[in-house]
GUDO-280781 format. One record per residue (C-alpha): x, y, z. Coordinates in nm, 3 decimals. Layout:
% GUDO-280781
        X        Y        Z
        X        Y        Z
...
//
This chain:
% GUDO-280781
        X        Y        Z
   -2.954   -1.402   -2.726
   -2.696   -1.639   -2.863
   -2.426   -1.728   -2.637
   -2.027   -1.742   -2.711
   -1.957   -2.111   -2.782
   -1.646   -2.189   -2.607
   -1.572   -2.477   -2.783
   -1.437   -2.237   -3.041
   -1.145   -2.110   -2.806
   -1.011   -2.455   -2.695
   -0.753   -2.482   -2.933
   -0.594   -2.118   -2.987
   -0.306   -2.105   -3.227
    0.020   -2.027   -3.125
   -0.015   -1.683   -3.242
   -0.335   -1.605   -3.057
   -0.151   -1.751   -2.749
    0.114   -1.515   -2.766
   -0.096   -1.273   -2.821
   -0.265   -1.328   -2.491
    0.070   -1.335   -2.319
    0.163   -0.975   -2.477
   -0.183   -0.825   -2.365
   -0.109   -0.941   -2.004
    0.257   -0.810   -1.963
    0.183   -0.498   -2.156
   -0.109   -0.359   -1.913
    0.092   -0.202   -1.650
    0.384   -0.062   -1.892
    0.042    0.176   -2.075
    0.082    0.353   -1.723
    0.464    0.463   -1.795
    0.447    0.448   -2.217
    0.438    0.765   -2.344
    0.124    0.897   -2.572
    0.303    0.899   -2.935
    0.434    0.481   -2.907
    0.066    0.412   -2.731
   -0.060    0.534   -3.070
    0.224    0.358   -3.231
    0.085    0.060   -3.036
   -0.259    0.085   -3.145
   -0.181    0.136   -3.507
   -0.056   -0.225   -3.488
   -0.320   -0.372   -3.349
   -0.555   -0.239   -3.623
   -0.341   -0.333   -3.836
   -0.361   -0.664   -3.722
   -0.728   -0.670   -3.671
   -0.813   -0.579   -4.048
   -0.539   -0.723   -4.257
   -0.498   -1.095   -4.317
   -0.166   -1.124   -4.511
    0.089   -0.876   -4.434
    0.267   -0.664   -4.739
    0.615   -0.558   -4.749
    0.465   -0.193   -4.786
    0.244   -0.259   -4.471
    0.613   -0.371   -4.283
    0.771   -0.052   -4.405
    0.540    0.191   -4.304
    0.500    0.020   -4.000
    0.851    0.059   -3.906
    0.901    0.413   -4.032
    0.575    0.483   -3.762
    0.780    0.317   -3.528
    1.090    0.540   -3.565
    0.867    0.835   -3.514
    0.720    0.707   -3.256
    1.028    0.658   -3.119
    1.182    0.986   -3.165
    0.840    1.180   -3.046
    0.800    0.959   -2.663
    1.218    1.030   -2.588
    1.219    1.391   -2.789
    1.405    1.625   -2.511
    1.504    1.318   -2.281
    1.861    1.304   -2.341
    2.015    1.521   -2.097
    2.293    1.527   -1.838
    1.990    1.481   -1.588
    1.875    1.187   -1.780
    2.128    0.979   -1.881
    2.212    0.974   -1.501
    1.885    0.794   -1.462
    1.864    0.390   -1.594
    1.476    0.485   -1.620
    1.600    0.671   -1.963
    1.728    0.336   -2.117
    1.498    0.117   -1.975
    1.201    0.326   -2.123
    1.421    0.294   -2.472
    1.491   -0.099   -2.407
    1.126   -0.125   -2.358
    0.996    0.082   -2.651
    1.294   -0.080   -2.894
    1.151   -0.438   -2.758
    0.759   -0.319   -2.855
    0.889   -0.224   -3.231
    1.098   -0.570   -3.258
    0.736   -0.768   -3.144
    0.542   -0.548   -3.370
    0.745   -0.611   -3.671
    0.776   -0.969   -3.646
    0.434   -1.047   -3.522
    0.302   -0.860   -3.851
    0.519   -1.114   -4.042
    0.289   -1.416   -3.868
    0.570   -1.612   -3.824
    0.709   -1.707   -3.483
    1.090   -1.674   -3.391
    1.298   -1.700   -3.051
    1.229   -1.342   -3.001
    0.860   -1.347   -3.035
    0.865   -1.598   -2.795
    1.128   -1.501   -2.502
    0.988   -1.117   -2.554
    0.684   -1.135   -2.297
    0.899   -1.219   -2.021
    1.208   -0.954   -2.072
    0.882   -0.725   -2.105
    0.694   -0.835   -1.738
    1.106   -0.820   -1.603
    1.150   -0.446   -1.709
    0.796   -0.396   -1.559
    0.939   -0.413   -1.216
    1.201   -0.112   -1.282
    0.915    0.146   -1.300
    0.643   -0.058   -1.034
    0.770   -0.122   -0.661
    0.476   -0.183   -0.472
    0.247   -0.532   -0.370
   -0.032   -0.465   -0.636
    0.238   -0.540   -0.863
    0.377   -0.832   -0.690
   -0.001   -0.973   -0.709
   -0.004   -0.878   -1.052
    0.381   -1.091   -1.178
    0.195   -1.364   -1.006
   -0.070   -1.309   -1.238
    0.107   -1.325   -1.517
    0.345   -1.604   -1.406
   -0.006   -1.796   -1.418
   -0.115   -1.700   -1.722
    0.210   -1.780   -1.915
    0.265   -2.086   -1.783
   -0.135   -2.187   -1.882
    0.008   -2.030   -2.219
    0.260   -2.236   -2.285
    0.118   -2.572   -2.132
   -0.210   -2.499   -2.403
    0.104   -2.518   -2.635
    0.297   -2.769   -2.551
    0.008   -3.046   -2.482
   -0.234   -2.906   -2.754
   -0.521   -2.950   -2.462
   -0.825   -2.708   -2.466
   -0.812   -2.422   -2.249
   -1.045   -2.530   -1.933
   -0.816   -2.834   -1.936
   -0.479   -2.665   -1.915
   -0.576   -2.377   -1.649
   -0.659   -2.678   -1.407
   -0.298   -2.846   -1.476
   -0.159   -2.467   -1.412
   -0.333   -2.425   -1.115
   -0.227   -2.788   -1.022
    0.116   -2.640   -1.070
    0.055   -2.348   -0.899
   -0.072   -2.516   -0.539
    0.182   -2.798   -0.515
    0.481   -2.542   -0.581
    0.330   -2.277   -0.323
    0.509   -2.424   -0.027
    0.872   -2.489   -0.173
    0.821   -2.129   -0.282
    0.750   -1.991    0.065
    1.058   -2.180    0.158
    1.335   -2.084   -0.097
    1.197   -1.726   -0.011
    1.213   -1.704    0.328
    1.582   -1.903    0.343
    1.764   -1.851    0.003
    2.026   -1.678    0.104
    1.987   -1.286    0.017
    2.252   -0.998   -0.071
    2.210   -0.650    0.116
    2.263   -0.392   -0.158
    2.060   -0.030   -0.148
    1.758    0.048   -0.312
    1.818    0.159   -0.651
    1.651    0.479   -0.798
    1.484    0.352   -1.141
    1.279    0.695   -1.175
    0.920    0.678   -1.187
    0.703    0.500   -0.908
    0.378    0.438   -1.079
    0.146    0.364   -0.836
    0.271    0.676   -0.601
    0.162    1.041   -0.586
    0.275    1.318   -0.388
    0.147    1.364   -0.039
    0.136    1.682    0.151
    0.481    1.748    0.350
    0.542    2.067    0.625
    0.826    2.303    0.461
    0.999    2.444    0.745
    0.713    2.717    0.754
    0.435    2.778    0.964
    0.211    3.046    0.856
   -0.074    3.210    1.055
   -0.249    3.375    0.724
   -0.492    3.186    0.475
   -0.160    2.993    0.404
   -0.178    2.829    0.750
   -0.146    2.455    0.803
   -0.508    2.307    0.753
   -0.496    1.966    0.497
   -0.822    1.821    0.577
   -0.797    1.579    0.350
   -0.745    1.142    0.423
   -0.477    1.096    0.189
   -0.203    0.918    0.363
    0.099    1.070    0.457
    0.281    0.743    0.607
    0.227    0.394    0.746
    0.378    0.323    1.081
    0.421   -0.037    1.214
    0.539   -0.066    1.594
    0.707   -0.366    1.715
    0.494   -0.384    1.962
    0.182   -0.211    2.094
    0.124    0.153    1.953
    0.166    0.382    2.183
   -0.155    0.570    2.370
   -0.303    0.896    2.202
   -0.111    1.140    2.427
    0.221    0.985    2.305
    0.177    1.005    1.954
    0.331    1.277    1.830
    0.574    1.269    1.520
    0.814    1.510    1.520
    0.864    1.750    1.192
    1.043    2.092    1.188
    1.121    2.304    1.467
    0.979    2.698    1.424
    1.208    2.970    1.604
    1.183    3.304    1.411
    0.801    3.510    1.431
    0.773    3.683    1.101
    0.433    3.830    1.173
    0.283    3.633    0.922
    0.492    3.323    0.960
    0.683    3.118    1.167
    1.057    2.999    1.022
    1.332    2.754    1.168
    1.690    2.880    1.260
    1.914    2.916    0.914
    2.200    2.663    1.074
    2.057    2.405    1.423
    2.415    2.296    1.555
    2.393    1.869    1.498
    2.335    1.655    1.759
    2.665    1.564    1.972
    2.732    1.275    2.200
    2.698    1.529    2.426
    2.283    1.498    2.379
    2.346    1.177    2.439
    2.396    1.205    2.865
    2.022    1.323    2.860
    1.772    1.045    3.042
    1.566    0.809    2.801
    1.300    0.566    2.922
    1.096    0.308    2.772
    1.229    0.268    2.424
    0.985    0.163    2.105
    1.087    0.042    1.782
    0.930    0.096    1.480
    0.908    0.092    1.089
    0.790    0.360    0.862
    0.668    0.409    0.507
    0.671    0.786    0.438
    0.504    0.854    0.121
    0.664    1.141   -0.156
    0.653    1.500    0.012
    0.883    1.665   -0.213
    1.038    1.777    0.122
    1.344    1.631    0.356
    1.164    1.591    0.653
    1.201    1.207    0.808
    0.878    1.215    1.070
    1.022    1.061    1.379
    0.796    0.964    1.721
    0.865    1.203    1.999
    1.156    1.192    2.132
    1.371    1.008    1.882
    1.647    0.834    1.937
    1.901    0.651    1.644
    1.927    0.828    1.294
    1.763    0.664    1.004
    2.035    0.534    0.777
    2.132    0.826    0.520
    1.943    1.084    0.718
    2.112    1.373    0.996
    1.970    1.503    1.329
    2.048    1.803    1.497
    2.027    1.893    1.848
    1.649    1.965    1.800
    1.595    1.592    1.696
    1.472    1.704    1.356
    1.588    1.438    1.107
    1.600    1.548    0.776
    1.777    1.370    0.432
    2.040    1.507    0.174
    1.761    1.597   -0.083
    1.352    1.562   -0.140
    1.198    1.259   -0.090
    1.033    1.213   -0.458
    0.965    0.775   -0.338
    0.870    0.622   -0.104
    1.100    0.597    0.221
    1.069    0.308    0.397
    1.289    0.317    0.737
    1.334    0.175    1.049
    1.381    0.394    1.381
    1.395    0.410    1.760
    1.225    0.646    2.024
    1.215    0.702    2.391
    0.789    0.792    2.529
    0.979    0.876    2.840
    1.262    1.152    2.798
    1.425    1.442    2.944
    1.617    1.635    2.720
    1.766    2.002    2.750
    2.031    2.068    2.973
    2.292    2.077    2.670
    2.079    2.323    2.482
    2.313    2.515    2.270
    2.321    2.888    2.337
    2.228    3.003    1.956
    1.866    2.832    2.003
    1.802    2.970    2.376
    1.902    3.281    2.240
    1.637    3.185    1.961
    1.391    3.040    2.176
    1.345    3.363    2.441
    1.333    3.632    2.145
    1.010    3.871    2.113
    0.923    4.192    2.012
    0.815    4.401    2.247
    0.603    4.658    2.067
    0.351    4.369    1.862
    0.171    4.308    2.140
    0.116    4.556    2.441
   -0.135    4.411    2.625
   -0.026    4.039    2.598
    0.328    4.174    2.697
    0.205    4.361    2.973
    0.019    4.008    3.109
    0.280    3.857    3.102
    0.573    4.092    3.289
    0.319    4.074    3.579
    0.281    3.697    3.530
    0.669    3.684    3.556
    0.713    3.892    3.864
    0.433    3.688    4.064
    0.570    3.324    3.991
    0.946    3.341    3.997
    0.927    2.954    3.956
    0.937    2.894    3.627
    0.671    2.594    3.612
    0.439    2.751    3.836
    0.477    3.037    3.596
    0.443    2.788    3.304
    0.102    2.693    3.461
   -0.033    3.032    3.549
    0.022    3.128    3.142
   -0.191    2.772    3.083
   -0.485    2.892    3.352
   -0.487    3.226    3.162
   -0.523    3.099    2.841
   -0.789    2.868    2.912
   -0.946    3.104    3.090
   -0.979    3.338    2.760
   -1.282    3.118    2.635
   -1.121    3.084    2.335
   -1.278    2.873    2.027
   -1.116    2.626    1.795
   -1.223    2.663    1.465
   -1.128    2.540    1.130
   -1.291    2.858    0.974
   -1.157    3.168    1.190
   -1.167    3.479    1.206
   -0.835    3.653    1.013
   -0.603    3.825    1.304
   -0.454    4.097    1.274
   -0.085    3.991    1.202
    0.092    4.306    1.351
   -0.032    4.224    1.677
   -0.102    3.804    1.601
   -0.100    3.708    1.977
   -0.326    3.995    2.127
   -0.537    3.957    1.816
   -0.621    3.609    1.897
   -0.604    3.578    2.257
   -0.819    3.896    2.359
   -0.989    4.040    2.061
   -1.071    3.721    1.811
   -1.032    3.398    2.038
   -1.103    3.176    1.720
   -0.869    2.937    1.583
   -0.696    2.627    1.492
   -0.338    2.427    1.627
   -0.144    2.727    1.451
   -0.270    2.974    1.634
   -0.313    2.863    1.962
    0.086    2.754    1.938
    0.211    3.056    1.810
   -0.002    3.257    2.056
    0.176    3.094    2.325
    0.496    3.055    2.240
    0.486    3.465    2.219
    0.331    3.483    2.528
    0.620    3.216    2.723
    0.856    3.424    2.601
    0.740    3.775    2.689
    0.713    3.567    3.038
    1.085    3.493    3.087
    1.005    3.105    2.959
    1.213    3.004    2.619
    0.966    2.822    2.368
    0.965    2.733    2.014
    0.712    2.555    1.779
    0.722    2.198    1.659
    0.529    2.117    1.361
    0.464    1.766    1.276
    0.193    1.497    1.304
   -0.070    1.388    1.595
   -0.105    1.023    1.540
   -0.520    0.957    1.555
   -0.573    0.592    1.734
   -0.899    0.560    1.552
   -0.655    0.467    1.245
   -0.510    0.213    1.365
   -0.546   -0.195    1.383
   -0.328   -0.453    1.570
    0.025   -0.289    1.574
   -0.029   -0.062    1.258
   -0.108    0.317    1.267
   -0.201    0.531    0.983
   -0.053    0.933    0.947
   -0.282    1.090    0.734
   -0.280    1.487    0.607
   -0.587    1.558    0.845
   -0.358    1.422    1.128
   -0.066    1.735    1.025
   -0.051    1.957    1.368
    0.137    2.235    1.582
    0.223    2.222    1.922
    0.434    2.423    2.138
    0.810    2.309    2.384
    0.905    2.493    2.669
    1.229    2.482    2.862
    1.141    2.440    3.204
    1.459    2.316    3.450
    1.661    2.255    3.178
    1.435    2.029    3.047
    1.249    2.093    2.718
    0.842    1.997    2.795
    0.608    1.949    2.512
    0.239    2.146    2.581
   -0.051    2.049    2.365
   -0.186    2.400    2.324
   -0.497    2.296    2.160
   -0.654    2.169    2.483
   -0.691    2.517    2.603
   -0.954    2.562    2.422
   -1.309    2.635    2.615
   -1.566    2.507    2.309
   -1.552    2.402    1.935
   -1.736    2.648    1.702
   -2.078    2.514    1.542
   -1.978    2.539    1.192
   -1.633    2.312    1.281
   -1.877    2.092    1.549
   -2.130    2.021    1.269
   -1.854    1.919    1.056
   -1.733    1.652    1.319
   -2.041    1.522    1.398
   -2.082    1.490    1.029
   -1.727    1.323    1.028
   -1.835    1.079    1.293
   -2.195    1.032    1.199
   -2.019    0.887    0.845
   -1.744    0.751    1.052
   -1.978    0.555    1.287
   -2.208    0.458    1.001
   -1.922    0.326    0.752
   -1.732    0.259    1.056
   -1.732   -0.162    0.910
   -1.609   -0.010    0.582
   -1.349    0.150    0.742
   -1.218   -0.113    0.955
   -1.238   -0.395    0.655
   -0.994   -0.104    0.515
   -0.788   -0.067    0.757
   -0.687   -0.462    0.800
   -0.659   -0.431    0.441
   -0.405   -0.167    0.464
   -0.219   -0.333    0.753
   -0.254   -0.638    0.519
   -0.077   -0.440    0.224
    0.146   -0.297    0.504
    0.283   -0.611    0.652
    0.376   -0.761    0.280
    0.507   -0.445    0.177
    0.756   -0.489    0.505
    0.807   -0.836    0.511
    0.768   -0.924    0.089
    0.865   -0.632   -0.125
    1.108   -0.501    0.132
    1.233   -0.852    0.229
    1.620   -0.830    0.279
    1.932   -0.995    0.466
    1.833   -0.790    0.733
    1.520   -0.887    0.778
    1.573   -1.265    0.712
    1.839   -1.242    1.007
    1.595   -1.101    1.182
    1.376   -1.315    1.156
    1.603   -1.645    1.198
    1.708   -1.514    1.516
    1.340   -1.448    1.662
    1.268   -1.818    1.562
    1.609   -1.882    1.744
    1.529   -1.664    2.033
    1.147   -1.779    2.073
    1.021   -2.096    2.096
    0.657   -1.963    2.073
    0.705   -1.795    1.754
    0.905   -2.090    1.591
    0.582   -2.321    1.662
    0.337   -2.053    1.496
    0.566   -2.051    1.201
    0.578   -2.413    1.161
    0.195   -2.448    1.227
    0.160   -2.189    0.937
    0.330   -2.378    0.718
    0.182   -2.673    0.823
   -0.137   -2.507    0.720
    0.000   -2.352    0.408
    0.104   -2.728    0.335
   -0.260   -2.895    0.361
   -0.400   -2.619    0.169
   -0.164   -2.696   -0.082
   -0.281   -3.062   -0.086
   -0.644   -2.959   -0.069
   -0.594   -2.733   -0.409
   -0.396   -2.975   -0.560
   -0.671   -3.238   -0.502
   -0.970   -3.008   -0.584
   -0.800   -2.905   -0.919
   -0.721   -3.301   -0.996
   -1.100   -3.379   -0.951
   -1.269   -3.454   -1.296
   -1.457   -3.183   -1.496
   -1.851   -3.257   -1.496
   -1.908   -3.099   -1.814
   -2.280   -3.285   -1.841
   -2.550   -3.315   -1.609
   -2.643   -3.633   -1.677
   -2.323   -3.772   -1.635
   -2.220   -3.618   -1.337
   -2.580   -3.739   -1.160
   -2.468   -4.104   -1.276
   -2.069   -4.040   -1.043
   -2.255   -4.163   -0.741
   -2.421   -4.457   -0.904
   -2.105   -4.588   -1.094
   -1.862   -4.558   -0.789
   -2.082   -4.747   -0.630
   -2.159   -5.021   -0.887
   -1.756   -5.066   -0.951
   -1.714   -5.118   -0.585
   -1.927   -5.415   -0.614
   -1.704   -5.523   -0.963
   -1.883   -5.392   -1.231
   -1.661   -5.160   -1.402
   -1.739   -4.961   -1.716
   -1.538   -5.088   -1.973
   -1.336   -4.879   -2.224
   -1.548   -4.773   -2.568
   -1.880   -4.950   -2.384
   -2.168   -4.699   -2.369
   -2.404   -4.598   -2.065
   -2.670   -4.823   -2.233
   -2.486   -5.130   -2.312
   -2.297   -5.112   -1.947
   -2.681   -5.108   -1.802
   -2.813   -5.348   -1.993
   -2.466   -5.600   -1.893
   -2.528   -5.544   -1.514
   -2.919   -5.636   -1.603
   -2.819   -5.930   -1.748
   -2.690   -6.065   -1.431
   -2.950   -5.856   -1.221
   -3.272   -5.860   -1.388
   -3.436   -5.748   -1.096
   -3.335   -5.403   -1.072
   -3.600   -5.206   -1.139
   -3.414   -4.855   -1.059
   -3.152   -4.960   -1.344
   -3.404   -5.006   -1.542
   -3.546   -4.652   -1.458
   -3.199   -4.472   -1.492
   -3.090   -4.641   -1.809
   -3.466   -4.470   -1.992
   -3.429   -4.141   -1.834
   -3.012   -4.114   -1.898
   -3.071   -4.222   -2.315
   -3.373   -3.991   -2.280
   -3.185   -3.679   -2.155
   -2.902   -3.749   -2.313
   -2.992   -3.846   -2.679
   -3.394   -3.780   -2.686
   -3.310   -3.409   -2.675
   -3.530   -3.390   -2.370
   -3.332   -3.135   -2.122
   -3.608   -3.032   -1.883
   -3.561   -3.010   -1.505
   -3.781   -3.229   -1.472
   -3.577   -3.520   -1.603
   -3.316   -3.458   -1.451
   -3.474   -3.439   -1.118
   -3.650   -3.811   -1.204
   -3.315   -3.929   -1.264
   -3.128   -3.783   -1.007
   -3.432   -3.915   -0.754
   -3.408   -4.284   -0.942
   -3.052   -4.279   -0.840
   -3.104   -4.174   -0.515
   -3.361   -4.463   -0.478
   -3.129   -4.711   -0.586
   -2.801   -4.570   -0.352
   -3.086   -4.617   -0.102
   -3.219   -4.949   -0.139
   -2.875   -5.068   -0.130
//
């Protein structure tokens, strides 16, 4: 097999140098170019590949290829919708920029426009990509134009020039650190640019719980949302994130009231205890739900809560939302309810279910207490043996709560909530659903807690002495079915066995997570934030100095790795020892003097150094006798050796 001599590559032309610099700042606009200017694209690359000397035909068809193209990739685009959206004339900027490049690059000449093109290209990258793989990635191709344009400017081969770069790269790292942590920054609001394209749309709840083959059961890991606390996460049993709130039993379904009165300062008078902060990174949902930790407290900016503390936004969320929020673990909330949801919250009908109904008048007129009633309905339900199951049984929906609770007894979070909430209610007790998510510790790492789809779940609120109390109406189950136990112990077996997998992912996530919050999301905010907890704490200002104090000597340590000289022959680099040593005792290597001739000089004035003598045959041997074998090299890596040794 013949290898690629590299030799050939260490002097590109200017041409082939720009060509590397389009290749790297076009790779992540393919993902947003649309199919007829891809084409468009790779017509002028063939055309480039095959033809030596361009034609003033091969220009013109080129650009009337580019026109249609053009007219095919924004055909139906111009709209009222889309001229509202810069995406529209970005996408055009970008695709009139691509023709521009093409035209004049087939031309082989190189103008001011060939040349400043690859960076307006990476800068209108970042209106379509708003995540940390493409912060890496600008890095990346930061890099690789500045090794571009230093193989340029100092006509050095290309090994040479990626070492200066680098050099470059490590002594700048810690001024950059600082200009970016202190410049000074201006607080504007995200701007929509249209398409995210790293994102993709994650299951959301719609305001509808349904009890059919439609019910809520995503068992799927995609995540929904990243949650970092500001300090520890919260224990299991505290780790609920509140969604919609279900009022209205449609047989079939559960839906929320048309119109929840907003929350007053009136809600405010209610006790709160132990307060948590926390940031959040809700992925696309298509919905307006803003998942909030039980109970919260402060709105996210742009979003409305009403009395329920269900937060919701003006319209869908189609990107990412990252926001920043406030809840109480300890709360008592209730006394203010408004009359149109306890009206809501105690309505049933009586005929659906006769023998649950009839349960439950007796149930009422034994415990006039209404928590001692609350728990009698709780020790009757788990005393049904029911099963959960992520396969049951279908129910009949005309008579959903008798259907599960005394003739199937199979089911999942839907279920057992809406079966209960009936039941409350036919008991004197006002309840409601809350649909949401059940935070899973196992997905968790230091202070950072994955949501995923798996993790979507129903519970049930009752309002016992004024006081709304959230039941977990799962645990009244008696036993898990075989068919959803097998699955499980499947789930952990692979869990348990990839369980090193999974963590390594995890700290990557929380990795991705924390430069997400504190990179790509960096803002006046934050670096106030963060000035005043260096103010504030003395412990944190000395880890932040020892980091960069670190950041600092590995700085120095890449800048002095990437100075080192390049051993690009064996020989040679056996002989570094030996020659450092000899110029420390004054014999230096003069310029234009060869190996031999400097060998034979220091024998001249030490004739009795036999291991000279030994190293001078074997170097002109290896080097210029053609004889490459291990062997030698080993004899004159041992002669050296022998002589570092002796003296």
């Amino acid at each position: 097999m013949r290898f690629l001599n590299i030799s050939r590559f260490t002097s590109p032309s200017p041409l082939r140098l720009l060509d590397f610099a389009y290749l790297a700042v076009l790779l992540p606009l393919i993902l947003i170019i649309k199919v007829p200017m891809l084409l468009y694209m790779l017509f002028v690359f063939l055309l480039l590949f095959f033809r030596k000397e361009p034609t003033t035909a091969t220009v013109v068809l080129t650009a009337f290829a580019a026109l249609i193209a053009l007219f095919l990739s924004l055909y139906g685009a111009f709209n009222f919708s889309g001229l509202s959206r810069l995406s529209l004339f970005v996408e055009l900027l970008i695709y009139l920029l691509i023709i521009a490049v093409s035209l004049q690059r087939l031309t082989r000449q190189i103008n001011f426009y060939l040349i400043v093109s690859p960076v307006l290209l990476m800068a209108l990258s970042l209106f379509f990509f708003h995540s940390v793989t493409m912060l890496i990635y600008v890095i990346v191709e930061i890099f690789v134009l500045l090794w571009l344009i230093l193989s340029h400017r100092i006509q050095g081969n290309m090994q040479e020039t990626f070492r200066m770069t680098a050099m470059y790269f490590a002594s700048s790292l810690p001024w950059v650190v600082l200009l970016f942590i202190f410049f000074p920054r201006i607080s504007f609001e995200h701007a929509s640019y249209g398409f995210r394209g790293d994102e993709i749309r994650r299951m959301g709840h719609d305001g509808t719980m349904y009890l059919d083959s439609k019910a809520l059961l995503v068992p799927s890991d995609r995540i929904v949302m990243e949650v970092g606390f500001d300090g520890k996460i919260p224990s299991s049993d505290q780790l609920y994130f509140r969604g919609s709130m279900l009022y209205i039993d449609k047989k079939d379904h559960w839906e929320p009231l048309s119109k929840v009165p907003a929350r007053t300062k009136k809600s405010d008078a209610e006790s709160f205890a132990e307060w948590i902060n926390y940031k959040v990174s809700l992925y696309p949902t298509q919905k307006r739900w803003l998942y909030l930790l039980d109970l919260p407290y402060e709105v996210p900016k742009g979003a409305s809560m009403d009395a329920d503390f269900v937060t919701i936004l003006k319209k869908n969320i189609e990107e990412t939302q990252h926001y920043e929020a406030t809840s109480a673990l300890y709360y008592r909330y209730g006394r203010s309810t408004p009359t149109v949801i306890l009206e809501a919250a105690s309505h049933f009908d009586t005929d659906s279910n006769p023998k649950s109904f009839a349960l439950a008048q007796k149930i009422k007129v034994q415990y006039p207490d209404m928590q001692k009633r609350a728990d009698a309905i709780i020790e009757l339900f788990k005393e049904q043996n029911l099963t959960y199951s992520l396969r049951p049984k279908p129910l009949d929906l005309n008579h959903s709560t008798d259907s599960f609770l005394f003739w199937e007894k199979i089911g999942y979070c839907v279920h057992f909530a809406s079966s209960f909430v009936v039941f409350s209610r036919m008991a004197g007790i006002p309840a409601r659903i809350v649909t949401g998510y059940k935070g899973d510790l196992r997905n968790s790492v230091e202070n950072y807690l994955l949501i995923k789809e798996r993790d979507a779940h129903a519970w049930a609120e009752l309002l016992i002495g004024q006081a709304w109390k959230r039941v977990e109406t799962t645990a009244f189950a008696a036993r898990i079915d075989d068919g959803t136990q097998q699955r499980l112990s499947q789930d952990g077996f692979v869990e348990k066995k990839n369980s090193f997998f999974k963590q390594a992912n995890l700290y990557l996530m929380y990795l991705k997570y924390q430069a997400e919050t504190w990179i790509v999301e960096y803002s006046h905010f934050r670096q106030m934030q963060l000035l005043e907890k260096a103010k504030n704490r003395p412990g944190f200002l000395l880890k932040f100095l020892g980091s960069l104090l670190v950041m600092i000597l590995l700085s120095i340590t890449a800048l002095l790795y990437f100075r080192r000289p390049i051993c690009t022959d064996s020989a040679l680099c056996a002989l570094r020892p030996l020659l450092k040593v000899l110029q420390k005792e004054g014999y230096v290597r003069e310029e234009g003097e060869t190996m031999h001739t400097f060998f034979c000089r220091y024998l001249d004035l030490n004739p009795r150094s036999v291991e000279i003598e030994i190293i001078d045959r074997l170097y002109e041997q290896i080097r210029y006798g053609g004889d490459r074998s291990k062997e030698s090299e080993m004899m004159l890596r041992e002669a050296i050796k022998a002589f570092l040794t002796k003296g």
